[in-house]
KEKE-381688 format. One record per atom (N, C-alpha, C): residue in three letters; x, y negated, z negated. Coordinates in steps of 0.05 Angstrom, whole numbers, plus 32768, in hexadecimal, padded with zeros to 4 digits. Example, Ala and Ser with C-alpha at 12.3 -4.5 7.8 and 13.67 -1.06 7.14 Angstrom:
% KEKE-381688
ala810880727F64
ala80F6805A7F64
ala810880427F64
ser8101802D7F72
ser811180157F71
ser81027FFF7F63
END
This chain:
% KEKE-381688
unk8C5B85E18A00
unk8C6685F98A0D
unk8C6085F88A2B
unk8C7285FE8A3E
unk8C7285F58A59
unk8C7D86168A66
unk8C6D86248A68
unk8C6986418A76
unk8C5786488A8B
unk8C5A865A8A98
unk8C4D865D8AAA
unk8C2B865D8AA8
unk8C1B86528AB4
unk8C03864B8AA5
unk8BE886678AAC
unk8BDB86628A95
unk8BD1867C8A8E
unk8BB5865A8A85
unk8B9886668A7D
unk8B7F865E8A71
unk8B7586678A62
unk8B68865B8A52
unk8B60866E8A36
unk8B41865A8A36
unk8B3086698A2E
unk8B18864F8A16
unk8B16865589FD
unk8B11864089EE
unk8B0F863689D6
unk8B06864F89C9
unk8AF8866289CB
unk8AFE868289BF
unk8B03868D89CE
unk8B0286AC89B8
unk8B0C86BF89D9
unk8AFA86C189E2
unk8B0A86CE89F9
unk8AFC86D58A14
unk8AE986EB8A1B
unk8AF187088A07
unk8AEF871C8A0E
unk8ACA872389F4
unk8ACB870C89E2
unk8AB8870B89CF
unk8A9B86FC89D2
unk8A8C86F489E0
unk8A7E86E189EB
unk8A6686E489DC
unk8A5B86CD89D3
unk8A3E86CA89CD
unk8A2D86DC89E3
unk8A1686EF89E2
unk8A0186F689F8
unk89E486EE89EF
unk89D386DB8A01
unk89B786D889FC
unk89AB86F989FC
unk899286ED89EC
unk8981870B89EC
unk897A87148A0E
unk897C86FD8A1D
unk897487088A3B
unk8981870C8A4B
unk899887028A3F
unk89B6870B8A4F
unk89C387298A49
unk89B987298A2F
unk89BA874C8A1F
unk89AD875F8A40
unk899087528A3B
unk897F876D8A4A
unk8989876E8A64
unk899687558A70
unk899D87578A86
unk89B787768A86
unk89C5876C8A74
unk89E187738A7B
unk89DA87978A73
unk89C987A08A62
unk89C287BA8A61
unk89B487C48A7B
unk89A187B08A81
unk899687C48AA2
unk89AE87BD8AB5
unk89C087AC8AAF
unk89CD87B18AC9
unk89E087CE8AC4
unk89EA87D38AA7
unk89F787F08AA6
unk89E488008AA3
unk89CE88018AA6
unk89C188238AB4
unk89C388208AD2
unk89BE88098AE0
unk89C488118AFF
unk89DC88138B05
unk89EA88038AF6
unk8A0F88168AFB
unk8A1388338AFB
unk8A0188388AE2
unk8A05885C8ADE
unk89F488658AF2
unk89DC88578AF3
unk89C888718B0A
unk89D488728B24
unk89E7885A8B25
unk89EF885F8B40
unk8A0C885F8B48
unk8A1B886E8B3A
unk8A3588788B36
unk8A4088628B30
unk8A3D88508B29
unk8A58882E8B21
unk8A5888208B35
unk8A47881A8B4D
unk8A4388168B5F
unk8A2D87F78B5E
unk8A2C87E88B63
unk8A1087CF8B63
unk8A1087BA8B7C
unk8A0187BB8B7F
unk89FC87AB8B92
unk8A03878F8B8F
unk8A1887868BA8
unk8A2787728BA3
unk8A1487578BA5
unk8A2787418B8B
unk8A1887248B83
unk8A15870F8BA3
unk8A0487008B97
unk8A0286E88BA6
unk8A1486DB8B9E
unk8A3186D38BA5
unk8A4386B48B97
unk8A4386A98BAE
unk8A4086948BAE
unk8A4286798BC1
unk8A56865F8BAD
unk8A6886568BBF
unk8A7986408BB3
unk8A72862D8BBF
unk8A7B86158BB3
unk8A7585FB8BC0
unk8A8E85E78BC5
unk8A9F85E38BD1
unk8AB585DC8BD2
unk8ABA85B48BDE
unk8ACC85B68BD5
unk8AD3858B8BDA
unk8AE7858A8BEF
unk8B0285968BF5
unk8B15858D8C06
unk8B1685B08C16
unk8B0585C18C1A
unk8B1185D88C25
unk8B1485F48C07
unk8B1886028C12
unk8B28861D8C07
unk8B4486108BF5
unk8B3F86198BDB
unk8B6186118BC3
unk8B6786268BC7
unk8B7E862F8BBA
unk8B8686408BAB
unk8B7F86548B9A
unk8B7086408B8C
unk8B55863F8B74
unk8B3F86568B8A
unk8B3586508B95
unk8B26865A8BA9
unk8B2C86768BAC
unk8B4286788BBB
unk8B5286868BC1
unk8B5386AA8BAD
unk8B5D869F8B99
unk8B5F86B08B7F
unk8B4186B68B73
unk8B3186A88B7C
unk8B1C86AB8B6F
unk8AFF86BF8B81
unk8B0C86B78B99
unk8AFF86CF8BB0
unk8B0B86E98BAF
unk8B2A86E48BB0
unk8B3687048BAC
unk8B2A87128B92
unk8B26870C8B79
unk8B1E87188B6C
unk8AFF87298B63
unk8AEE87128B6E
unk8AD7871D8B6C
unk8AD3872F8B82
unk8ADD87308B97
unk8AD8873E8BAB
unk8AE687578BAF
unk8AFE87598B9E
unk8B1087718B93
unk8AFD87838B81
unk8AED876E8B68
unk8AE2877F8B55
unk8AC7878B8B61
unk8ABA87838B7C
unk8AA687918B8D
unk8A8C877E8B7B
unk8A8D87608B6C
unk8A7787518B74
unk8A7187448B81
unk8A7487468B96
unk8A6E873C8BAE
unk8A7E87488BCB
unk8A7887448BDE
unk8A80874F8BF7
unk8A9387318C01
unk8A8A87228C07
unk8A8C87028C14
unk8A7A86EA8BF9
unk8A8F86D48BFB
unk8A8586BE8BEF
unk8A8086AF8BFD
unk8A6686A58C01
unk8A5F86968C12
unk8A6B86798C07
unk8A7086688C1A
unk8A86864E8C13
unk8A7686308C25
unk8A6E861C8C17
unk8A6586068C1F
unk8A8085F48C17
unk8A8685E38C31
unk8AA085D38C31
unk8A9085B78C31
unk8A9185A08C22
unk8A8885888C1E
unk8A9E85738C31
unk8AB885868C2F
unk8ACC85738C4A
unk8AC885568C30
unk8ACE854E8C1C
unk8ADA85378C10
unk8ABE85218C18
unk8AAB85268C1B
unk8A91851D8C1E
unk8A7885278C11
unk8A76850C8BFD
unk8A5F85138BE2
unk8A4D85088BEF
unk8A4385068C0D
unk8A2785018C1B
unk8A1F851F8C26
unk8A3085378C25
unk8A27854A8C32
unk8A1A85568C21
unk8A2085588BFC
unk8A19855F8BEB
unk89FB85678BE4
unk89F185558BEC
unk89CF855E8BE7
unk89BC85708BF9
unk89D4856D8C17
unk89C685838C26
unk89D0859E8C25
unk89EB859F8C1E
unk89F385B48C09
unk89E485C28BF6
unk89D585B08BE5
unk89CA85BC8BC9
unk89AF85C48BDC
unk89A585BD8BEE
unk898A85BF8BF2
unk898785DE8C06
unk89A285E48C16
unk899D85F58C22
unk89AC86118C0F
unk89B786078BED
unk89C386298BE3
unk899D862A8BD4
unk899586178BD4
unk897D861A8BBF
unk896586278BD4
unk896B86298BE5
unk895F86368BFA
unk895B86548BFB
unk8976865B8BF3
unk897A86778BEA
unk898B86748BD5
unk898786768BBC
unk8990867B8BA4
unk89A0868A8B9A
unk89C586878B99
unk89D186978B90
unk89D186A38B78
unk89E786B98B6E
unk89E586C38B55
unk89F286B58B4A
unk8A0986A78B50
unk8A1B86958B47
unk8A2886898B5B
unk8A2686698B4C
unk8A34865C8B5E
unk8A4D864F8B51
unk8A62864D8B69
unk8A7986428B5A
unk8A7F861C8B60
unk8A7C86118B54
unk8A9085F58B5B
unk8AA585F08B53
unk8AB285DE8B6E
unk8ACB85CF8B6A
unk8AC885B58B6A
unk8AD785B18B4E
unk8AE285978B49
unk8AC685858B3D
unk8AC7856E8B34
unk8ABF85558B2A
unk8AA6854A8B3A
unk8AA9853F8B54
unk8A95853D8B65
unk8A7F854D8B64
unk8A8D856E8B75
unk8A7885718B73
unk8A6985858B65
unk8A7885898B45
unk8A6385958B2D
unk8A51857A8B27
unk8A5485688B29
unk8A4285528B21
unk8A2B85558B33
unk8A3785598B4C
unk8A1B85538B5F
unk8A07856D8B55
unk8A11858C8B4D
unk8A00859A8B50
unk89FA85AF8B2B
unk8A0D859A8B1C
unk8A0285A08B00
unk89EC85888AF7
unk89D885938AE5
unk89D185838AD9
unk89D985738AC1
unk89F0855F8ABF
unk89FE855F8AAF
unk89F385528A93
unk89DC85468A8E
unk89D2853A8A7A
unk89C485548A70
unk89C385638A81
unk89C085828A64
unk89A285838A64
unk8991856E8A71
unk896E85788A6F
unk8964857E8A82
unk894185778A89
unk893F857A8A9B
unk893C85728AB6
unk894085588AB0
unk8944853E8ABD
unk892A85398ACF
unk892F852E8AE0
unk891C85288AFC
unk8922852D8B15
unk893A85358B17
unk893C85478B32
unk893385618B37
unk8920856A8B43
unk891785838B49
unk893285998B48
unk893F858E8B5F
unk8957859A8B66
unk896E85A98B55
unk897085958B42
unk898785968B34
unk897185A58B1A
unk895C85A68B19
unk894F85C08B04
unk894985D38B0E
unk894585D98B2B
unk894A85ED8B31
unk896A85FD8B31
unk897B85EE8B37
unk899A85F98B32
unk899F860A8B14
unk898985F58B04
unk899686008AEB
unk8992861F8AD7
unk897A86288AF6
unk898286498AEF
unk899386578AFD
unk89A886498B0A
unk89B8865B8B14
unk89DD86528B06
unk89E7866C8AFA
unk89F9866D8AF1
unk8A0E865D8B03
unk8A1E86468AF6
unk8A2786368B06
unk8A48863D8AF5
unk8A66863F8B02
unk8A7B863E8AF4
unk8A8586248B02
unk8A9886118B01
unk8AA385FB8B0B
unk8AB986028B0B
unk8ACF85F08B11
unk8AEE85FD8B14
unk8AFF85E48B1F
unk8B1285DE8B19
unk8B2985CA8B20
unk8B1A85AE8B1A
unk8B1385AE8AFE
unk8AFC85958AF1
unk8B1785868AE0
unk8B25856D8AE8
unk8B33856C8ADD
unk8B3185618ABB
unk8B1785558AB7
unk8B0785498A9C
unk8AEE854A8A93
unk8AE985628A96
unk8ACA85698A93
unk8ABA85608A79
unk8AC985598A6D
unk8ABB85438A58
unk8AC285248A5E
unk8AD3851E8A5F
unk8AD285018A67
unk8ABF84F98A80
unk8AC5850D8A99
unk8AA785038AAB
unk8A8E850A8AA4
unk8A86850D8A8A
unk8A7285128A90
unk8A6185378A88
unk8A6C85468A99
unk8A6D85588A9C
unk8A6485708A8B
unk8A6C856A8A70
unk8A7285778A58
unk8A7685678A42
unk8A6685758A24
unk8A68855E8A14
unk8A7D856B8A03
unk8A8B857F8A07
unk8AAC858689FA
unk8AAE859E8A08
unk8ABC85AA8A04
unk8ACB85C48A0F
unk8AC285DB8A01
unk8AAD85D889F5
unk8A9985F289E3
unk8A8785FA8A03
unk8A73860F8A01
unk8A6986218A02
unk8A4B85FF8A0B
unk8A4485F98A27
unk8A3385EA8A36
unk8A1685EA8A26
unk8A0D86018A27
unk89F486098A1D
unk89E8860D8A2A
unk89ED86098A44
unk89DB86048A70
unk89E4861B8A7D
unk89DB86248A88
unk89E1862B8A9B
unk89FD86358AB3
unk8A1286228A9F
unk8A2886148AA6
unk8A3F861B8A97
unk8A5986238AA1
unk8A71861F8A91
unk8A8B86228AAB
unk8A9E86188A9D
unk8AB286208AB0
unk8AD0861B8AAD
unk8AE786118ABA
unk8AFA860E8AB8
unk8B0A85ED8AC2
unk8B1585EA8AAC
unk8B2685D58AAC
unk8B4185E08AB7
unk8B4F85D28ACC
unk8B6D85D98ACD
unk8B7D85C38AC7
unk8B7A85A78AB9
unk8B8985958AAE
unk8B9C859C8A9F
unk8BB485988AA2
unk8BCD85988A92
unk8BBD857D8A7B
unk8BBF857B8A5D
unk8BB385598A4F
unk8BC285558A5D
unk8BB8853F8A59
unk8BC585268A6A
unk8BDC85168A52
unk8BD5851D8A36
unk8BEA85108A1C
unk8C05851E8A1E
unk8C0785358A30
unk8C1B85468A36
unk8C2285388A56
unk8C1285358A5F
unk8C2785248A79
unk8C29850C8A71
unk8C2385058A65
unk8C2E84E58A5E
unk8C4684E88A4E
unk8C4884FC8A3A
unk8C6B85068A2E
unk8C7585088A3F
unk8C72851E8A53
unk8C8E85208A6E
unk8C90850A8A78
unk8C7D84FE8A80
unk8C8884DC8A8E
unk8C9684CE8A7E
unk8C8C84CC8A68
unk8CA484C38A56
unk8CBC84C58A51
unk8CBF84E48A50
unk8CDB84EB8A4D
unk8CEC84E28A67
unk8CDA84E08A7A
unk8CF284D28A96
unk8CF884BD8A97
unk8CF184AE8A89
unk8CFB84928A80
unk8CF9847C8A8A
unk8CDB847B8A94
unk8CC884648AA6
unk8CBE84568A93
unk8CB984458AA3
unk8CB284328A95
unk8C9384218AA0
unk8C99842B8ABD
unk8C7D84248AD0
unk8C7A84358ADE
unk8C60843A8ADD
unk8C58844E8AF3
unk8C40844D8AFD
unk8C3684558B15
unk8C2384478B30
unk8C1B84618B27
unk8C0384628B2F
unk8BEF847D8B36
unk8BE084728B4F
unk8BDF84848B61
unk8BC6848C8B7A
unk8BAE84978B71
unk8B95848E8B7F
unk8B8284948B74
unk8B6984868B88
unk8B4E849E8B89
unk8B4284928BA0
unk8B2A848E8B87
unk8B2584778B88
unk8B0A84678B71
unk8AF084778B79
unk8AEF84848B93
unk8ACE848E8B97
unk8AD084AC8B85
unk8AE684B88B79
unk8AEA84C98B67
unk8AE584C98B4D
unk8AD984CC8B3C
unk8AD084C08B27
unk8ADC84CE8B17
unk8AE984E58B17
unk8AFA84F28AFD
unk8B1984E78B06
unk8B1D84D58B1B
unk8B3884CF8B1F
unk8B3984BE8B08
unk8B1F84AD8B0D
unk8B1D848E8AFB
unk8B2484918ADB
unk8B1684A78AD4
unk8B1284AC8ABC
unk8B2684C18AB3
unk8B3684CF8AC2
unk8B4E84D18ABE
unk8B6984BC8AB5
unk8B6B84AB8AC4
unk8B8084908ACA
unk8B78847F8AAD
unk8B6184808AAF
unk8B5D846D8A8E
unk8B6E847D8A76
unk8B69849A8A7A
unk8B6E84A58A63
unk8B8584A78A60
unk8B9984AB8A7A
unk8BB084AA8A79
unk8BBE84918A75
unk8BAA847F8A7B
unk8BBE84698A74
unk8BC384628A5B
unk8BAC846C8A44
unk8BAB84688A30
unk8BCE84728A1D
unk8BC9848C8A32
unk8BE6849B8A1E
unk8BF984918A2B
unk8BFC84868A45
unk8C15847D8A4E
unk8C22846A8A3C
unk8C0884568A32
unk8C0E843F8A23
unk8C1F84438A0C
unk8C10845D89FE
unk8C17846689E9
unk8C39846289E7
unk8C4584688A01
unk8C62846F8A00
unk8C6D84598A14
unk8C6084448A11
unk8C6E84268A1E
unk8C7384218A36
unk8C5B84388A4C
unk8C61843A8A66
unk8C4284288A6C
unk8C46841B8A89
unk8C33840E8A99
unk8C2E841C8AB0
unk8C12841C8AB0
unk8C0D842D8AC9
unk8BFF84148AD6
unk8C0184118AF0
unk8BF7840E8B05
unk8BE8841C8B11
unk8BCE84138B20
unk8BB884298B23
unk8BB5841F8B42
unk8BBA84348B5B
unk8BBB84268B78
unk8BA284398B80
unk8B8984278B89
unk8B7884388B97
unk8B79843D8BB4
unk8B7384578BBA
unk8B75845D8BD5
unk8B6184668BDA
unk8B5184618BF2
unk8B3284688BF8
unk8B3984708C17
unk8B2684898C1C
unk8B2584978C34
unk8B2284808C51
unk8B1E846C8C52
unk8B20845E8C5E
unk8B3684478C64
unk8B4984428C52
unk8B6584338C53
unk8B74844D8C5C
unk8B72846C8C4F
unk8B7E84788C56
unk8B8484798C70
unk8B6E84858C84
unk8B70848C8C96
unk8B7E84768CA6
unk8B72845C8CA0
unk8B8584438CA9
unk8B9F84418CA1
unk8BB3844B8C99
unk8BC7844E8C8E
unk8BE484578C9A
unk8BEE84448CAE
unk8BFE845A8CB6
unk8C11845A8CA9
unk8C2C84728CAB
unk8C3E84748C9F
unk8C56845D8C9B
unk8C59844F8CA5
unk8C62842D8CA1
unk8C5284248C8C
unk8C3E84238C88
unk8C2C84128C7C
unk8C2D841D8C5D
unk8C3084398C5F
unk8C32844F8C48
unk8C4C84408C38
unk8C68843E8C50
unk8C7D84348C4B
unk8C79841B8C33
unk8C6E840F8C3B
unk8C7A83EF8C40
unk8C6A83F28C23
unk8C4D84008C16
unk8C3F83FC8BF4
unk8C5584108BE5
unk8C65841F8BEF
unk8C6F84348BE6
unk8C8984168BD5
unk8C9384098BEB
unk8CAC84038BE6
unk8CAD83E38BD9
unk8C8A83DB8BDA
unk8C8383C48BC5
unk8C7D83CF8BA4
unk8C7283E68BA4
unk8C7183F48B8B
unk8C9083F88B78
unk8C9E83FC8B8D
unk8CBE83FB8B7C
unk8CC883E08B7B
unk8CC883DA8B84
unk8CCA83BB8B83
unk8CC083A68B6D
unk8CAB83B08B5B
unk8C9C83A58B48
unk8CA883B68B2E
unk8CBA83C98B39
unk8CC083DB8B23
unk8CBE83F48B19
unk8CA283FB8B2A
unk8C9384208B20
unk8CB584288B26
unk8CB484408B13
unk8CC5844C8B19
unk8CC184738B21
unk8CA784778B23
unk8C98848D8B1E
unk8C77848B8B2B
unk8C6B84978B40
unk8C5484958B53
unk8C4484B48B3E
unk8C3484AB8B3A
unk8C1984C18B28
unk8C0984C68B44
unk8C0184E18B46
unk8BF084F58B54
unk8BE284FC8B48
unk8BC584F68B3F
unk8BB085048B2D
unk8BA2851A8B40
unk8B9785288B28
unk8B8485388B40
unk8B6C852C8B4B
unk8B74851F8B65
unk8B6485108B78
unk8B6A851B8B8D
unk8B4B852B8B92
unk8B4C85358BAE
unk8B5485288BC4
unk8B4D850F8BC9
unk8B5985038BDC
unk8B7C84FF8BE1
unk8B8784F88BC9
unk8BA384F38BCA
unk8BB285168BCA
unk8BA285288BBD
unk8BB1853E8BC2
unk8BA8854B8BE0
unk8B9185428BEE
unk8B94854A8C0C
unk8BA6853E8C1D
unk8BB185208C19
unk8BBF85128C27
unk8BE185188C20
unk8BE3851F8C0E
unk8C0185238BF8
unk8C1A85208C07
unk8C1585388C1A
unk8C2C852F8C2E
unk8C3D85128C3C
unk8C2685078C43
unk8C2D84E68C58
unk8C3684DC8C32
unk8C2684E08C32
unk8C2484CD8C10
unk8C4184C98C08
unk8C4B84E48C00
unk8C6384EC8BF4
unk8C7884E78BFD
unk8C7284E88C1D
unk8C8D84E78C24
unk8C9784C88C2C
unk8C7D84B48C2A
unk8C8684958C2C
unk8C92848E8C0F
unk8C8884978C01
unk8C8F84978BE1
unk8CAF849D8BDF
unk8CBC84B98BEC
unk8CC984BA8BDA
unk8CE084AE8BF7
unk8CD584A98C0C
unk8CEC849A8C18
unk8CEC847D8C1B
unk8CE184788C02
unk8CE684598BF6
unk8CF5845D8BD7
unk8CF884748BD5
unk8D09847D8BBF
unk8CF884778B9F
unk8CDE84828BA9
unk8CCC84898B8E
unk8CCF84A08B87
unk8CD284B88B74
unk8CC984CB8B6A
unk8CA384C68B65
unk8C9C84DC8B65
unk8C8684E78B61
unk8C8384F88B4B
unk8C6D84FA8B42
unk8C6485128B29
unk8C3F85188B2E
unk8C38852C8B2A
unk8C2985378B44
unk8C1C85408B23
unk8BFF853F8B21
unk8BF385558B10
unk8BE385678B15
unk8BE5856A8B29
unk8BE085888B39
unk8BF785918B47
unk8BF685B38B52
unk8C0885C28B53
unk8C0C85B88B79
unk8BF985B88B87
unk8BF685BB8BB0
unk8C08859C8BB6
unk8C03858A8BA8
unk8C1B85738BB3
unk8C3D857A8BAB
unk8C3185848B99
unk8C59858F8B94
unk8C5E85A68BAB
unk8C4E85B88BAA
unk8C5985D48BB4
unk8C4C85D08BD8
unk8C3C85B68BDF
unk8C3D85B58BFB
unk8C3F859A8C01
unk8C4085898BF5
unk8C4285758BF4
unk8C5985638BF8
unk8C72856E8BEA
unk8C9385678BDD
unk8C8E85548BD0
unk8C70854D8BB5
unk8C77853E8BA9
unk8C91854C8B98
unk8C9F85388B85
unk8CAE85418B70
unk8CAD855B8B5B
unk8C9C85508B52
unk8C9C85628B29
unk8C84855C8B29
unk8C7785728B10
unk8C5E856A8B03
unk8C5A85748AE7
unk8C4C85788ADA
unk8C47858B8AC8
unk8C28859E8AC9
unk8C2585AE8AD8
unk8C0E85BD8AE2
unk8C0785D28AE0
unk8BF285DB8AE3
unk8BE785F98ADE
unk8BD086008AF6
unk8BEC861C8B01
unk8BE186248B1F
unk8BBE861F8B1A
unk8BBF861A8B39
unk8BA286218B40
unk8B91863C8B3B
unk8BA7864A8B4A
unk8B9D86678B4D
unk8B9986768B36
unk8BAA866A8B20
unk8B9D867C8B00
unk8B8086728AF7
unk8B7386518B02
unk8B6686498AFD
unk8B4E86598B10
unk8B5786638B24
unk8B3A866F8B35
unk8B3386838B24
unk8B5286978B28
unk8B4E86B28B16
unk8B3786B68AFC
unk8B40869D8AEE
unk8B2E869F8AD3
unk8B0E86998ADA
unk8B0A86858AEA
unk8AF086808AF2
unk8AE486A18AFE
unk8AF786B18B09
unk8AE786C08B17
unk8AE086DF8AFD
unk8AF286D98AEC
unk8AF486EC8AD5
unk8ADF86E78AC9
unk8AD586CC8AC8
unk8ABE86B88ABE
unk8A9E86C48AC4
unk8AA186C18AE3
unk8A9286CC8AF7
unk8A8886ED8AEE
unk8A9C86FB8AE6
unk8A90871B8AEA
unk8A87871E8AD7
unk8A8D87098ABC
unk8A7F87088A9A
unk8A6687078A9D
unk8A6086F18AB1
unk8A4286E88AB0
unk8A3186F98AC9
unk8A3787078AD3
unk8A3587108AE8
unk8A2D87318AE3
unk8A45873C8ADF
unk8A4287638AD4
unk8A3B87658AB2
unk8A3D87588AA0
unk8A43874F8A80
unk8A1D873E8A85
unk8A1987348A8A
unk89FC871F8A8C
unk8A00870E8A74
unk8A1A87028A71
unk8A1E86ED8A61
unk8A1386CF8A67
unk8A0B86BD8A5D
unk89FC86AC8A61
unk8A1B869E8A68
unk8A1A86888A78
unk8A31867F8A85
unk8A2E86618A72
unk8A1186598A62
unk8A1C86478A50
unk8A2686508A32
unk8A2786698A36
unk8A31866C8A1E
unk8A5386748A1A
unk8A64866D8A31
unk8A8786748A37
unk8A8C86588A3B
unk8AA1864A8A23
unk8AA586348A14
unk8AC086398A41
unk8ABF861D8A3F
unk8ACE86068A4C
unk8AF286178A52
unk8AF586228A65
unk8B1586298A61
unk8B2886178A67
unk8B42860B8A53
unk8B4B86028A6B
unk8B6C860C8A62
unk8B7D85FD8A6C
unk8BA186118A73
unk8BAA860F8A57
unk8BAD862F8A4D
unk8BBB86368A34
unk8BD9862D8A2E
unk8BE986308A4E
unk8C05862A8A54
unk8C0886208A75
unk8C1B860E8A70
unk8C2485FC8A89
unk8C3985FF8A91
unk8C4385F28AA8
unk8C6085F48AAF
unk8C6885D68ABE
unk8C8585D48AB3
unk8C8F85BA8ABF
unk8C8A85C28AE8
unk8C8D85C18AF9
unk8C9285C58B0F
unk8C9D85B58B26
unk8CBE85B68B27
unk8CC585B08B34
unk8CCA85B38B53
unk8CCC859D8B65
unk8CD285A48B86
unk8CEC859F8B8F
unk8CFF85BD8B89
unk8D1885AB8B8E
unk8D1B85A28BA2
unk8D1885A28BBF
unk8D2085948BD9
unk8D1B857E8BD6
unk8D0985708BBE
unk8CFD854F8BC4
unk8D1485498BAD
unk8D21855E8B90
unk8D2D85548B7E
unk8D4885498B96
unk8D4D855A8BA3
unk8D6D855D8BAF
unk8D6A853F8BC0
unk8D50853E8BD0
unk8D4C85228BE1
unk8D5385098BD5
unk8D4F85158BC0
unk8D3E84FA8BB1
unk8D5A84E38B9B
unk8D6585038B9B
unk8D7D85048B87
unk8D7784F18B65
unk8D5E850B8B60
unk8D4C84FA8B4B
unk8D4C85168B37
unk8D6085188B20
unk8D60852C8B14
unk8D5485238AFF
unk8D3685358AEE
unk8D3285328AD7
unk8D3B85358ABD
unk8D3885328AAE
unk8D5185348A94
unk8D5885528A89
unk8D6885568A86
unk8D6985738A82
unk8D5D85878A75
unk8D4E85798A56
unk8D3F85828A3F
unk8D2085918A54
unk8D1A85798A6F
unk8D0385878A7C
unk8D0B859D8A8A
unk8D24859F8A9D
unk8D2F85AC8AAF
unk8D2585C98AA2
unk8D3085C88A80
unk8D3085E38A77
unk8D1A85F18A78
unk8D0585E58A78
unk8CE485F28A80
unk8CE385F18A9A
unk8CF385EE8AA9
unk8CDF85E78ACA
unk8CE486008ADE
unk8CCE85F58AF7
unk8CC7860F8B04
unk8CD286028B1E
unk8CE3860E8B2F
unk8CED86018B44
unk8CDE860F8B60
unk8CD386068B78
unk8CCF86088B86
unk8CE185FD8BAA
unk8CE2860A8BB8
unk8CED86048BCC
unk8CE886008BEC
unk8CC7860E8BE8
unk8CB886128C01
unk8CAB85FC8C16
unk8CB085E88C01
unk8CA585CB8C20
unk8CBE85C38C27
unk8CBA85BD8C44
unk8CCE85B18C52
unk8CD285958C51
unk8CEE858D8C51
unk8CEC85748C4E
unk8CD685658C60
unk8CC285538C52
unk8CAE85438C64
unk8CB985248C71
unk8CC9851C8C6A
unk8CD485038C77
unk8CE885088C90
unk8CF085258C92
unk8D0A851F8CB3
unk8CEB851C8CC4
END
């Protein structure tokens, strides 16, 4: 089913396991609600972010800060650099939020304890009394992360926004490739372990993927000729279809990317929503960002006003998806998908053509 996307976890939502100390929490925090008209003194949230402010972000500040827990989220930007990371962790542990949020793969790894004990980092056991949610994790069990999509047991829970990937390997299929290239920067470690998995199902349906790494340093060396010239050897061997995983790197660059791509007359398929809708890649099959903040931050006021233990809210990830089309790149491109998809899709019109 390919609808507008909405998140769910593995139970409901509204029913949650409560520790006995999460109980006493969540009762004294409703007598100071009542002694003090519904009123409480706003949380500590601090986020920790990889490429900037998402979407995800975005939706996830408006809300908590609508519902009055919190005034301001304090926001640490890593700027796409896992060397800033530890001075990051060293200066929130300095002052200790009530919750903290992460984005993405990188850096929940840097600041969960992901083997679940108590390890030997001071650091990372000190983190693990503070209620941690994660968010735009595209495989939180395959990296690592999580040992399924139940309920952590840590300190820890959060949100998946992956469309499976056994469902994007059907829509690629149905377009009738036969090869297809993926971008991908190797210092990413849920790209890696994404691409395996996909390739697995690609296989399934008689497609080859090609796996092209791109690292922050060829990038930047990269000019738009140069973009040209891999864009238009890739068709040339046959891909008939360029894969966009969720790799921070390739979805900060998307633009230059896309537009050598598709003026070598590649289509694109994007599995995130910001390269289609700023990007002009093609199509995808994706699930907004911004429903994915929303829920994290719905997440947030559980463990937060509720004193729900945050390992005890099982793994969310997208209940419903949507095809999402860019028509200005379809019309460019003069690359119509088959009609059976058309009937699910979501058309967008807002990037400008990136190649005049």
């Amino acid at each position: 089913m390919m609808t507008r996307a909405g998140y769910a976890p593995s139970r409901p939502l509204w029913d949650p396991p409560t520790r006995p100390a999460a109980r006493i929490q969540a009762v004294l925090l409703a007598v100071l609600l009542a002694a003090f008209g519904g009123v409480a003194a706003a949380f500590n949230i601090q986020m920790v972010v990889w490429r900037g402010v998402t979407s995800a972000e975005q939706a996830f500040n408006r809300h908590v800060v609508e519902r009055g827990l919190t005034d301001e989220v304090k926001i640490w930007d890593a700027a796409q650099d896992a060397a800033r990371l530890p001075d990051i962790r060293r200066q929130i542990l300095a002052r200790p939020p009530d919750l903290l949020y992460l984005f993405g793969t990188t850096v929940t790894l840097a600041f969960a304890n992901v083997k679940g004990d108590s390890g030997n980092d001071a650091e990372l056991k000190a983190l693990g009394g503070i209620p941690m949610i994660f968010n735009i994790v595209a495989d939180p069990v395959g990296s690592g992360i999580t040992r399924d999509y139940g309920p952590t047991g840590r300190n820890l829970t959060g949100v998946s926004h992956s469309v499976p990937l056994s469902v994007q390997a059907k829509v690629i299929s149905d377009l009738g490739v036969t090869r297809v290239a993926a971008l991908f920067n190797p210092a990413e470690s849920n790209s890696s372990v994404t691409l395996e998995t996909l390739n697995g199902h690609l296989l399934s349906h008689h497609i080859v993927l090609t796996r092209v790494p791109v690292t922050v340093a060829l990038n930047r060396g990269r000019s738009p000729k140069r973009w040209l010239k891999i864009a238009e050897r890739l068709r040339k061997t046959g891909v008939g279809l360029v894969y966009l995983p969720s790799d921070s790197l390739v979805i900060s660059r998307a633009e230059a990317i896309v537009a050598r791509l598709h003026q070598a007359g590649l289509p694109t398929f994007s599995a995130t929503e910001e390269p289609i809708s700023k990007g002009g890649a093609l199509m995808g099959v994706i699930s907004h960002y911004s429903a994915a903040g929303l829920h994290a931050a719905v997440i947030a006021e559980r463990i937060l006003r509720q004193g729900v233990y945050a390992g005890d809210i099982p793994i969310a990830t997208p209940s419903r998806y949507l095809f999402l089309v860019n028509e200005n790149s379809m019309r460019r491109l003069r690359y119509y998908p088959p009609i059976p998809l058309l009937r699910f899709a979501e058309f967008i019109e807002a990037v400008a053509d990136p190649i005049e």
